[in-house]
SEFI-919509 format. One line per field, with one value per atom (N, C-alpha, C, CB): residue number from 1; residue in one letter; atom name; x, y negated, z. Coordinates in Angstrom, 3 decimals. Glycine has a CB too. Example, Ala and Ser with C-alpha at 12.3 -4.5 7.8 and 13.67 -1.06 7.14 Angstrom:
BEGIN
resi: c(1  1  1  1  2  2  2  2)
resn: c(A  A  A  A  S  S  S  S)
name: c(N  CA  C  CB  N  CA  C  CB)
X: c(13.190  12.300  13.200  11.308  12.850  13.670  12.900  14.084)
Y: c(5.690  4.500  3.300  4.473  2.250  1.060  -0.030  0.598)
Z: c(7.800  7.800  7.800  9.046  7.080  7.140  7.870  5.725)
END
This chain:
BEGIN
resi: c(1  1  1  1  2  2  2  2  3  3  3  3  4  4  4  4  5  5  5  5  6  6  6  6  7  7  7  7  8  8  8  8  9  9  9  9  10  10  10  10  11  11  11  11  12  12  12  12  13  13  13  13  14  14  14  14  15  15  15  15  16  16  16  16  17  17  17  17  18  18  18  18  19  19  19  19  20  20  20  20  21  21  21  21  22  22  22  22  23  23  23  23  24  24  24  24  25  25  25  25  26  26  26  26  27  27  27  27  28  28  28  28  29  29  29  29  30  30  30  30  31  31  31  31  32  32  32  32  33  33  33  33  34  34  34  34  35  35  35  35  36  36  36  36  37  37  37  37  38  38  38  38  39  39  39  39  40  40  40  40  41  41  41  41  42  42  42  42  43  43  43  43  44  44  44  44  45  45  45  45  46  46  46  46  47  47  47  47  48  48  48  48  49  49  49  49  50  50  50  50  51  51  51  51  52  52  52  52  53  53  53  53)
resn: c(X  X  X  X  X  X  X  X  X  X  X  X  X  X  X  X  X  X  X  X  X  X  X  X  X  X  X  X  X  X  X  X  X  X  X  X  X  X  X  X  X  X  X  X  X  X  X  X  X  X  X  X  X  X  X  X  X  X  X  X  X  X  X  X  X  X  X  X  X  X  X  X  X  X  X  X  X  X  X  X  X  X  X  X  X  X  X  X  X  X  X  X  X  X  X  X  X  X  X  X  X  X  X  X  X  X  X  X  X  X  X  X  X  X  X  X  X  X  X  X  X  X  X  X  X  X  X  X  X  X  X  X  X  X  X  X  X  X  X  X  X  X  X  X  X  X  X  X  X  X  X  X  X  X  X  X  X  X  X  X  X  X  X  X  X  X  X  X  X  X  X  X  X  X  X  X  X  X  X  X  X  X  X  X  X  X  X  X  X  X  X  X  X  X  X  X  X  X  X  X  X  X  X  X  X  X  X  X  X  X  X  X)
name: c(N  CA  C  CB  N  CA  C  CB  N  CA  C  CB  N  CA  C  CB  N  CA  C  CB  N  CA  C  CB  N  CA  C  CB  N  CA  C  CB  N  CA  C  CB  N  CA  C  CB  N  CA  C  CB  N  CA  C  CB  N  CA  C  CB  N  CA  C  CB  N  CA  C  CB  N  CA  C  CB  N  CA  C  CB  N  CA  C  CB  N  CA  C  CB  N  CA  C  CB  N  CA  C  CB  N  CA  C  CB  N  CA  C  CB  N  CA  C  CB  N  CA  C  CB  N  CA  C  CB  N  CA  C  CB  N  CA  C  CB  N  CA  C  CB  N  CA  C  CB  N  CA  C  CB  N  CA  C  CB  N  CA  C  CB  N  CA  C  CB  N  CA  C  CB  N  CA  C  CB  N  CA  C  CB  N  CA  C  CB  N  CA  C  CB  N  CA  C  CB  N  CA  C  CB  N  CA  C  CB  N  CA  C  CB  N  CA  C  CB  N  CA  C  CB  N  CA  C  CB  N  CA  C  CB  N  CA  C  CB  N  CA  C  CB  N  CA  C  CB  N  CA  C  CB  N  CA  C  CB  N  CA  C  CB)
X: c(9.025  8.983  8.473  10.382  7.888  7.059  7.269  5.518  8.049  8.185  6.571  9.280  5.996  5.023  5.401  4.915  5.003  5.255  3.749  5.945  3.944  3.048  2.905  2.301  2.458  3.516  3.938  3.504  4.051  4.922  5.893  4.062  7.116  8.551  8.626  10.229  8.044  7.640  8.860  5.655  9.462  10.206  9.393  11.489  10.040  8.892  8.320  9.354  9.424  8.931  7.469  10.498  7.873  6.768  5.507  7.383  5.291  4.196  3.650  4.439  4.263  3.606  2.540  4.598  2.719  1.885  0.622  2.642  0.566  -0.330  -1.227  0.459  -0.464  -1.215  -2.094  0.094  -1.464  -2.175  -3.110  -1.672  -3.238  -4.585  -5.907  -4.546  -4.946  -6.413  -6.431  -6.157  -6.079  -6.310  -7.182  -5.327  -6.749  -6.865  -6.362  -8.040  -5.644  -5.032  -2.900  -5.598  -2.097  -0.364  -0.342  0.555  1.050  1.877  3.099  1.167  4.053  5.502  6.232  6.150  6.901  8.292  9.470  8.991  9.828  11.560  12.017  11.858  13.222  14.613  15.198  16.052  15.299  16.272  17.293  15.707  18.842  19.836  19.505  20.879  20.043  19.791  20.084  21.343  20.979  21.081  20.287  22.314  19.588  18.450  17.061  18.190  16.845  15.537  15.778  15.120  17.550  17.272  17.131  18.724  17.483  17.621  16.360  18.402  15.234  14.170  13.403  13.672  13.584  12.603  13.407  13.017  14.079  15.098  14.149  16.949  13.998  13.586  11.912  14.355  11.452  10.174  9.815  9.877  10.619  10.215  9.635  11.577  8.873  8.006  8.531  5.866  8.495  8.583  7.975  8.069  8.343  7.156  5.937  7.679  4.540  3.919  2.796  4.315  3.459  2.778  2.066  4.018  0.956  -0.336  0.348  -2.121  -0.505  -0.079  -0.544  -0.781  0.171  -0.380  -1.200  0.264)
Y: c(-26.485  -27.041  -28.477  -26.977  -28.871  -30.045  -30.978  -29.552  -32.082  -33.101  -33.839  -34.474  -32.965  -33.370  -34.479  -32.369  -35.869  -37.137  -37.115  -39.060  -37.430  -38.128  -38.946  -37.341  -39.220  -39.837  -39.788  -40.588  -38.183  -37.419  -36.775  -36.199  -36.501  -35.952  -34.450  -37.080  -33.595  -32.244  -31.065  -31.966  -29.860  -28.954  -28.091  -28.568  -26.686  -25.630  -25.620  -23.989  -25.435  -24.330  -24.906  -24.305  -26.058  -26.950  -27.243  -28.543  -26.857  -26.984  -25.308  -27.320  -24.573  -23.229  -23.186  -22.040  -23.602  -23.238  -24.395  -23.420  -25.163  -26.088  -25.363  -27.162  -25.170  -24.518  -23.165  -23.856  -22.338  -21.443  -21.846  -20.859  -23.023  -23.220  -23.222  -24.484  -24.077  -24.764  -23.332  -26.750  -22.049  -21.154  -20.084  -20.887  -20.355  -19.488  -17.770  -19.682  -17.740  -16.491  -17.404  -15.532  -16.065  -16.109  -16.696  -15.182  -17.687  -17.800  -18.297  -19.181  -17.770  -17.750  -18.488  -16.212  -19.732  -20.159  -19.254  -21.559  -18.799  -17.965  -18.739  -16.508  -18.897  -19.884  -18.812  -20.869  -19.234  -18.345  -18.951  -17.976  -18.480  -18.667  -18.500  -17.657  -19.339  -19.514  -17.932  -20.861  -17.668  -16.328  -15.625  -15.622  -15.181  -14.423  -14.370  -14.747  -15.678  -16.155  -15.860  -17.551  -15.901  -15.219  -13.502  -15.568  -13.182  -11.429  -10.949  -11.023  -12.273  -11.794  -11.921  -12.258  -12.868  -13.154  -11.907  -15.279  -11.508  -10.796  -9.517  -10.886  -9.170  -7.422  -7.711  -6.297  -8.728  -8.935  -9.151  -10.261  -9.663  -9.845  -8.448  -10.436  -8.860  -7.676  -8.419  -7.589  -7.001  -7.374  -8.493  -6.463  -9.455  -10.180  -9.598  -10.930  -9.930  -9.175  -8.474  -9.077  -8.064  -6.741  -7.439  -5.444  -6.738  -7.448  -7.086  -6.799  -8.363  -8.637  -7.435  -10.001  -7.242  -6.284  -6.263  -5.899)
Z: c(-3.603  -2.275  -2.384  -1.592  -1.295  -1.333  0.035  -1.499  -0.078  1.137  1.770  0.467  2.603  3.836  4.471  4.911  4.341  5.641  5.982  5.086  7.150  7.788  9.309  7.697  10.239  11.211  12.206  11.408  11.919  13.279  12.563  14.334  12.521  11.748  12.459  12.155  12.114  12.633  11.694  12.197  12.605  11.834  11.897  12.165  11.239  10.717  12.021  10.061  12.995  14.378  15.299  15.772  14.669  15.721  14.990  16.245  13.487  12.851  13.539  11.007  13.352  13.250  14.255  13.466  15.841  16.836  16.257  18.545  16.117  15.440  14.462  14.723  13.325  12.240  13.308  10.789  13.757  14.386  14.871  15.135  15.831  16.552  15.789  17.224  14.450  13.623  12.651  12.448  12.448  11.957  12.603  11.640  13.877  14.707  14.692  14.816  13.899  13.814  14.204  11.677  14.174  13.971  13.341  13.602  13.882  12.315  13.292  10.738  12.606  13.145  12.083  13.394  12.608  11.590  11.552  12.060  10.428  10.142  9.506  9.320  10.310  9.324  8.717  10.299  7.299  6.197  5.857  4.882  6.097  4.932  3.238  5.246  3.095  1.126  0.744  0.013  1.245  0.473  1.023  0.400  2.574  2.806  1.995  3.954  1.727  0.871  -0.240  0.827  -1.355  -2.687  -2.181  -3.939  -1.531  -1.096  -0.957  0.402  -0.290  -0.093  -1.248  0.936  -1.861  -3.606  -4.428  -4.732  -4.641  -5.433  -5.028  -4.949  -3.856  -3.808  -3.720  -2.054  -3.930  -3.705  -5.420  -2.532  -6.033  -7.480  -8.418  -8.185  -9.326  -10.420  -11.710  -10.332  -12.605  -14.039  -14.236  -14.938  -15.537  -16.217  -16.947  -17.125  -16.813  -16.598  -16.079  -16.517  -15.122  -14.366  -13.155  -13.766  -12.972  -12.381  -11.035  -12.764  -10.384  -8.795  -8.281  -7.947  -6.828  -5.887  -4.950  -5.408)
END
């Protein structure tokens, strides 16, 4: 993880519609509990190894 300043103090939710414009495609902020985010790396993880998907 990486601390972004610059000189507006922005949370996920309010970067996302931003980023979208200048993408021009979605993008949705999800708030995760610590334990949702290990639950989600945990069933998302591959052997060491084994080529990406």
């Amino acid at each position: 993880m990486h601390l972004l300043t610059g000189p507006e103090a922005l949370t996920n939710a309010q970067i996302a519609p931003k980023l979208a414009a200048t993408l021009y495609r979605p993008v949705r902020s999800v708030e995760l509990t610590a334990e949702q985010l290990l639950a989600r790396l945990t069933a998302s993880a591959r052997p060491t190894g084994s080529p990406p998907s």
